[in-house]
C-alpha positions in Angstrom: -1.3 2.9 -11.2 -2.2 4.0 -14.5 -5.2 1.6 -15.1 -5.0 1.2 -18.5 -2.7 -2.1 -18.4 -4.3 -5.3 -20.0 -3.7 -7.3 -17.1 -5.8 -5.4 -14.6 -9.1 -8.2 -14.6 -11.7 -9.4 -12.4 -14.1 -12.2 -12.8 -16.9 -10.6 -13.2 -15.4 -7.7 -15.4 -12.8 -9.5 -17.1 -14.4 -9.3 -21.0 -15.4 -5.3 -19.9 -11.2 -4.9 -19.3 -9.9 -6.6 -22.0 -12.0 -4.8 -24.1 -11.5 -1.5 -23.2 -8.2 -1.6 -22.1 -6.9 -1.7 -26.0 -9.0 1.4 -26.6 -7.8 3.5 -23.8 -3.9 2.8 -24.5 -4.2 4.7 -27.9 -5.7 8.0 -26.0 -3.1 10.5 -24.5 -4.1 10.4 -20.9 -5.1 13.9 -20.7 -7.8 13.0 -23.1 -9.4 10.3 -20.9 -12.4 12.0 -18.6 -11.3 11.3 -15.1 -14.6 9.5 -14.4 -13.0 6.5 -16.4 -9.8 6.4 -15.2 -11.0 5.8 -11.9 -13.6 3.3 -13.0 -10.8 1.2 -14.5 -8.3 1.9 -11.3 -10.4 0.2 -8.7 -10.1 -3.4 -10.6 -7.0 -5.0 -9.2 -4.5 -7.2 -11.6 -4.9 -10.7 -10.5 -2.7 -13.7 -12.0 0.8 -14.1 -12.2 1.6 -14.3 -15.4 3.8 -10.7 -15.1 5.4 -11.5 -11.5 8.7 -11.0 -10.8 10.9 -13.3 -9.2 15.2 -13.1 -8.7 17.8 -15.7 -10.1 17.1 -17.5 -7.1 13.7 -17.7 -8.0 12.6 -15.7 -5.0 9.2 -14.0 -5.7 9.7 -10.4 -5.6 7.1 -8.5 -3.0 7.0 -5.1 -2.8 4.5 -2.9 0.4 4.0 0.3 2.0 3.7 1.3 5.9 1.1 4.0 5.2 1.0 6.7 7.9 -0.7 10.1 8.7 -0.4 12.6 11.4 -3.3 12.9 13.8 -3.1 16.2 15.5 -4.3 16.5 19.6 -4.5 19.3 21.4 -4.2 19.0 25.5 -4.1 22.1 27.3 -3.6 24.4 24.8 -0.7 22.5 22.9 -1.4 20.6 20.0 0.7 17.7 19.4 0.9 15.5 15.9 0.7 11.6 16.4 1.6 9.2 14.0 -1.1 6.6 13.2 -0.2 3.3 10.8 -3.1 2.0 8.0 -3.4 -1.2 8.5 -5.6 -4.0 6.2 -7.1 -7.3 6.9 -6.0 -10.8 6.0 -7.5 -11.9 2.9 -7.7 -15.3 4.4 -7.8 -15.8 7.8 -7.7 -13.7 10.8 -5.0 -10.9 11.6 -4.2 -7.2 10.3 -1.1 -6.6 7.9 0.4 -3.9 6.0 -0.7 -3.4 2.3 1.6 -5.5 0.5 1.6 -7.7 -3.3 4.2 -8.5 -5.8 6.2 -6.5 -8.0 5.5 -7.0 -11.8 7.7 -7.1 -14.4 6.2 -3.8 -16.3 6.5 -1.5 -13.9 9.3 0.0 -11.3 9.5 -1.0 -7.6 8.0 2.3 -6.5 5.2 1.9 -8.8 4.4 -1.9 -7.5 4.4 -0.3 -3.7 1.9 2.3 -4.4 -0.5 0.4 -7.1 -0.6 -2.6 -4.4 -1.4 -0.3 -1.5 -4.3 1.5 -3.4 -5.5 -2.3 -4.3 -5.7 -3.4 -0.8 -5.5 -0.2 1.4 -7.4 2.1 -1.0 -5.1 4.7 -0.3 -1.9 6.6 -1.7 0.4 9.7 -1.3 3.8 10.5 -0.8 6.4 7.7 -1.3 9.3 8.1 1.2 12.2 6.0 2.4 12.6 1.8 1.6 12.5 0.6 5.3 14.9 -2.4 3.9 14.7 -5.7 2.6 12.8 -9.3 4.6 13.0 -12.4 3.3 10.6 -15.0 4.2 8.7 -17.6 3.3 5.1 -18.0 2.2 2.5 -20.0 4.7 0.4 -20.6 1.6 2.7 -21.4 -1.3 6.2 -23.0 0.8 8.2 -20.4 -1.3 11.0 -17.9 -0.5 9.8 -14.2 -0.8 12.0 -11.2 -0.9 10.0 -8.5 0.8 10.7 -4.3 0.4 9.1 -1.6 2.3 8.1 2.0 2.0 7.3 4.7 4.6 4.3 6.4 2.8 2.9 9.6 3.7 -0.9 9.1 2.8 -2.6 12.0 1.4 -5.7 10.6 -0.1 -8.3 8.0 0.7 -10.9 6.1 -1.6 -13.8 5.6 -0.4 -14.0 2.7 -2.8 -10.6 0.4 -3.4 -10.3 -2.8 -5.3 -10.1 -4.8 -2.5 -13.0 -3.4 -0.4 -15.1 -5.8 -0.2 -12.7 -8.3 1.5 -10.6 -6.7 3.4 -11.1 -4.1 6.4 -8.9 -1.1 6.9 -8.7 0.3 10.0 -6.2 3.2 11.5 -4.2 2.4 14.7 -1.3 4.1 16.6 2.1 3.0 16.9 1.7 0.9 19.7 -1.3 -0.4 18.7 0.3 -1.7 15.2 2.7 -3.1 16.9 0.4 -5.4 18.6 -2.2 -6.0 15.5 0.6 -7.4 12.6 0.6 -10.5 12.3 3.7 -11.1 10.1 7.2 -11.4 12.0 8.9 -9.5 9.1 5.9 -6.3 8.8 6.9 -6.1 12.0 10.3 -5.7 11.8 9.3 -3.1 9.1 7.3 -1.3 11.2 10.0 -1.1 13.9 12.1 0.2 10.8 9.5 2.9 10.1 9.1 3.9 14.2 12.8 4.4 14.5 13.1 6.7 11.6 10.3 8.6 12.4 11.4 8.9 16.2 14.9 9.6 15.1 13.8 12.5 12.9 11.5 13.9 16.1 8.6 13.5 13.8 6.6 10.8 15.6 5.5 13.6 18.2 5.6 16.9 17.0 4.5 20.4 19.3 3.0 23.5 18.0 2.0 26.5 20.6 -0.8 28.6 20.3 0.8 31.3 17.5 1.6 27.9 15.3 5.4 28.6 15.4 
């Protein structure tokens, strides 16, 4: 998310953006103090005018299944657990995984991690695409064509664009399992597990010496 893309508005700061936006796309990004880029990275592009949709007319959606390792110890053996990020509906109730819709300027690894810093306020290493969902929107009555990403968080915002109406909230495997709301997240999830626990990485021991 480079936050120096015309399209990234909000109501209230919607003449601010389109203001400044022109201004920062002439200076090399080096230039730019980092105090400013992240003022401009926690507004989150709304509209649609840039979505992307197939030949079918399918709207392109693009999310992460962000994950860290929380390590235990019990009796002297410390063990890694896998715990899942997950955010709140913007309407209604339920948790999800941080998810939005892949725009025209930018590539579909670029979509997952500018949409998960939008909603999830966090970001970090992109891994494997889980696979592909289609299904159709509650809200709109329109096919979608959802991707997921396994994404190894290493940083967390204590602001985010979407803070102040959403919830983020870390769970464990089972726990997400139990939380997502959307049939196909799910499914993504289960996608995510079974890597992980096929790689022996969902559980991962380390004696005393740390060998």
């Amino acid at each position: 998310m480079t936050g120096f893309s015309v399209s990234l508005f909000v109501s209230n700061l919607s003449n601010v953006a389109s203001y400044l936006s022109p201004i920062f796309e002439t200076i090399p990004s080096k230039v730019v103090p980092a105090q400013i880029e992240k003022v401009v990275s926690l507004v989150s592009r709304t509209g649609r005018d840039l979505q992307r949709y197939d030949t079918t007319g399918y709207r392109q959606v693009v999310g992460c299944v962000p994950y860290r390792y929380k390590t235990q110890e019990v009796n002297g053996v410390e063990s890694k657990e896998i715990e899942v990020l997950v955010v709140s509906a913007q309407k209604g109730k339920g948790m999800l995984l941080p998810k939005g819709g892949w725009e025209t300027d930018e590539s579909m690894e670029e979509a997952a991690l500018r949409e998960t810093i939008e909603e999830a306020g966090v970001t970090g290493e992109l891994e494997e695409k889980l696979g592909k969902w289609q299904y159709k929107s509650k809200r709109h009555n329109i096919i979608h064509d959802g991707y997921m990403f396994a994404l190894h968080v290493n940083e967390v915002y204590e602001r985010w664009p979407e803070a102040e109406f959403r919830q983020r909230r870390w769970v464990g495997l089972d726990e997400a399992r139990g939380v997502c709301q959307n049939w196909w997240m799910r499914e993504a999830l289960e996608a995510f597990i079974n890597l992980k626990c096929n790689n022996n990485t969902e559980v991962v021991e380390v004696n005393e010496s740390g060998n």
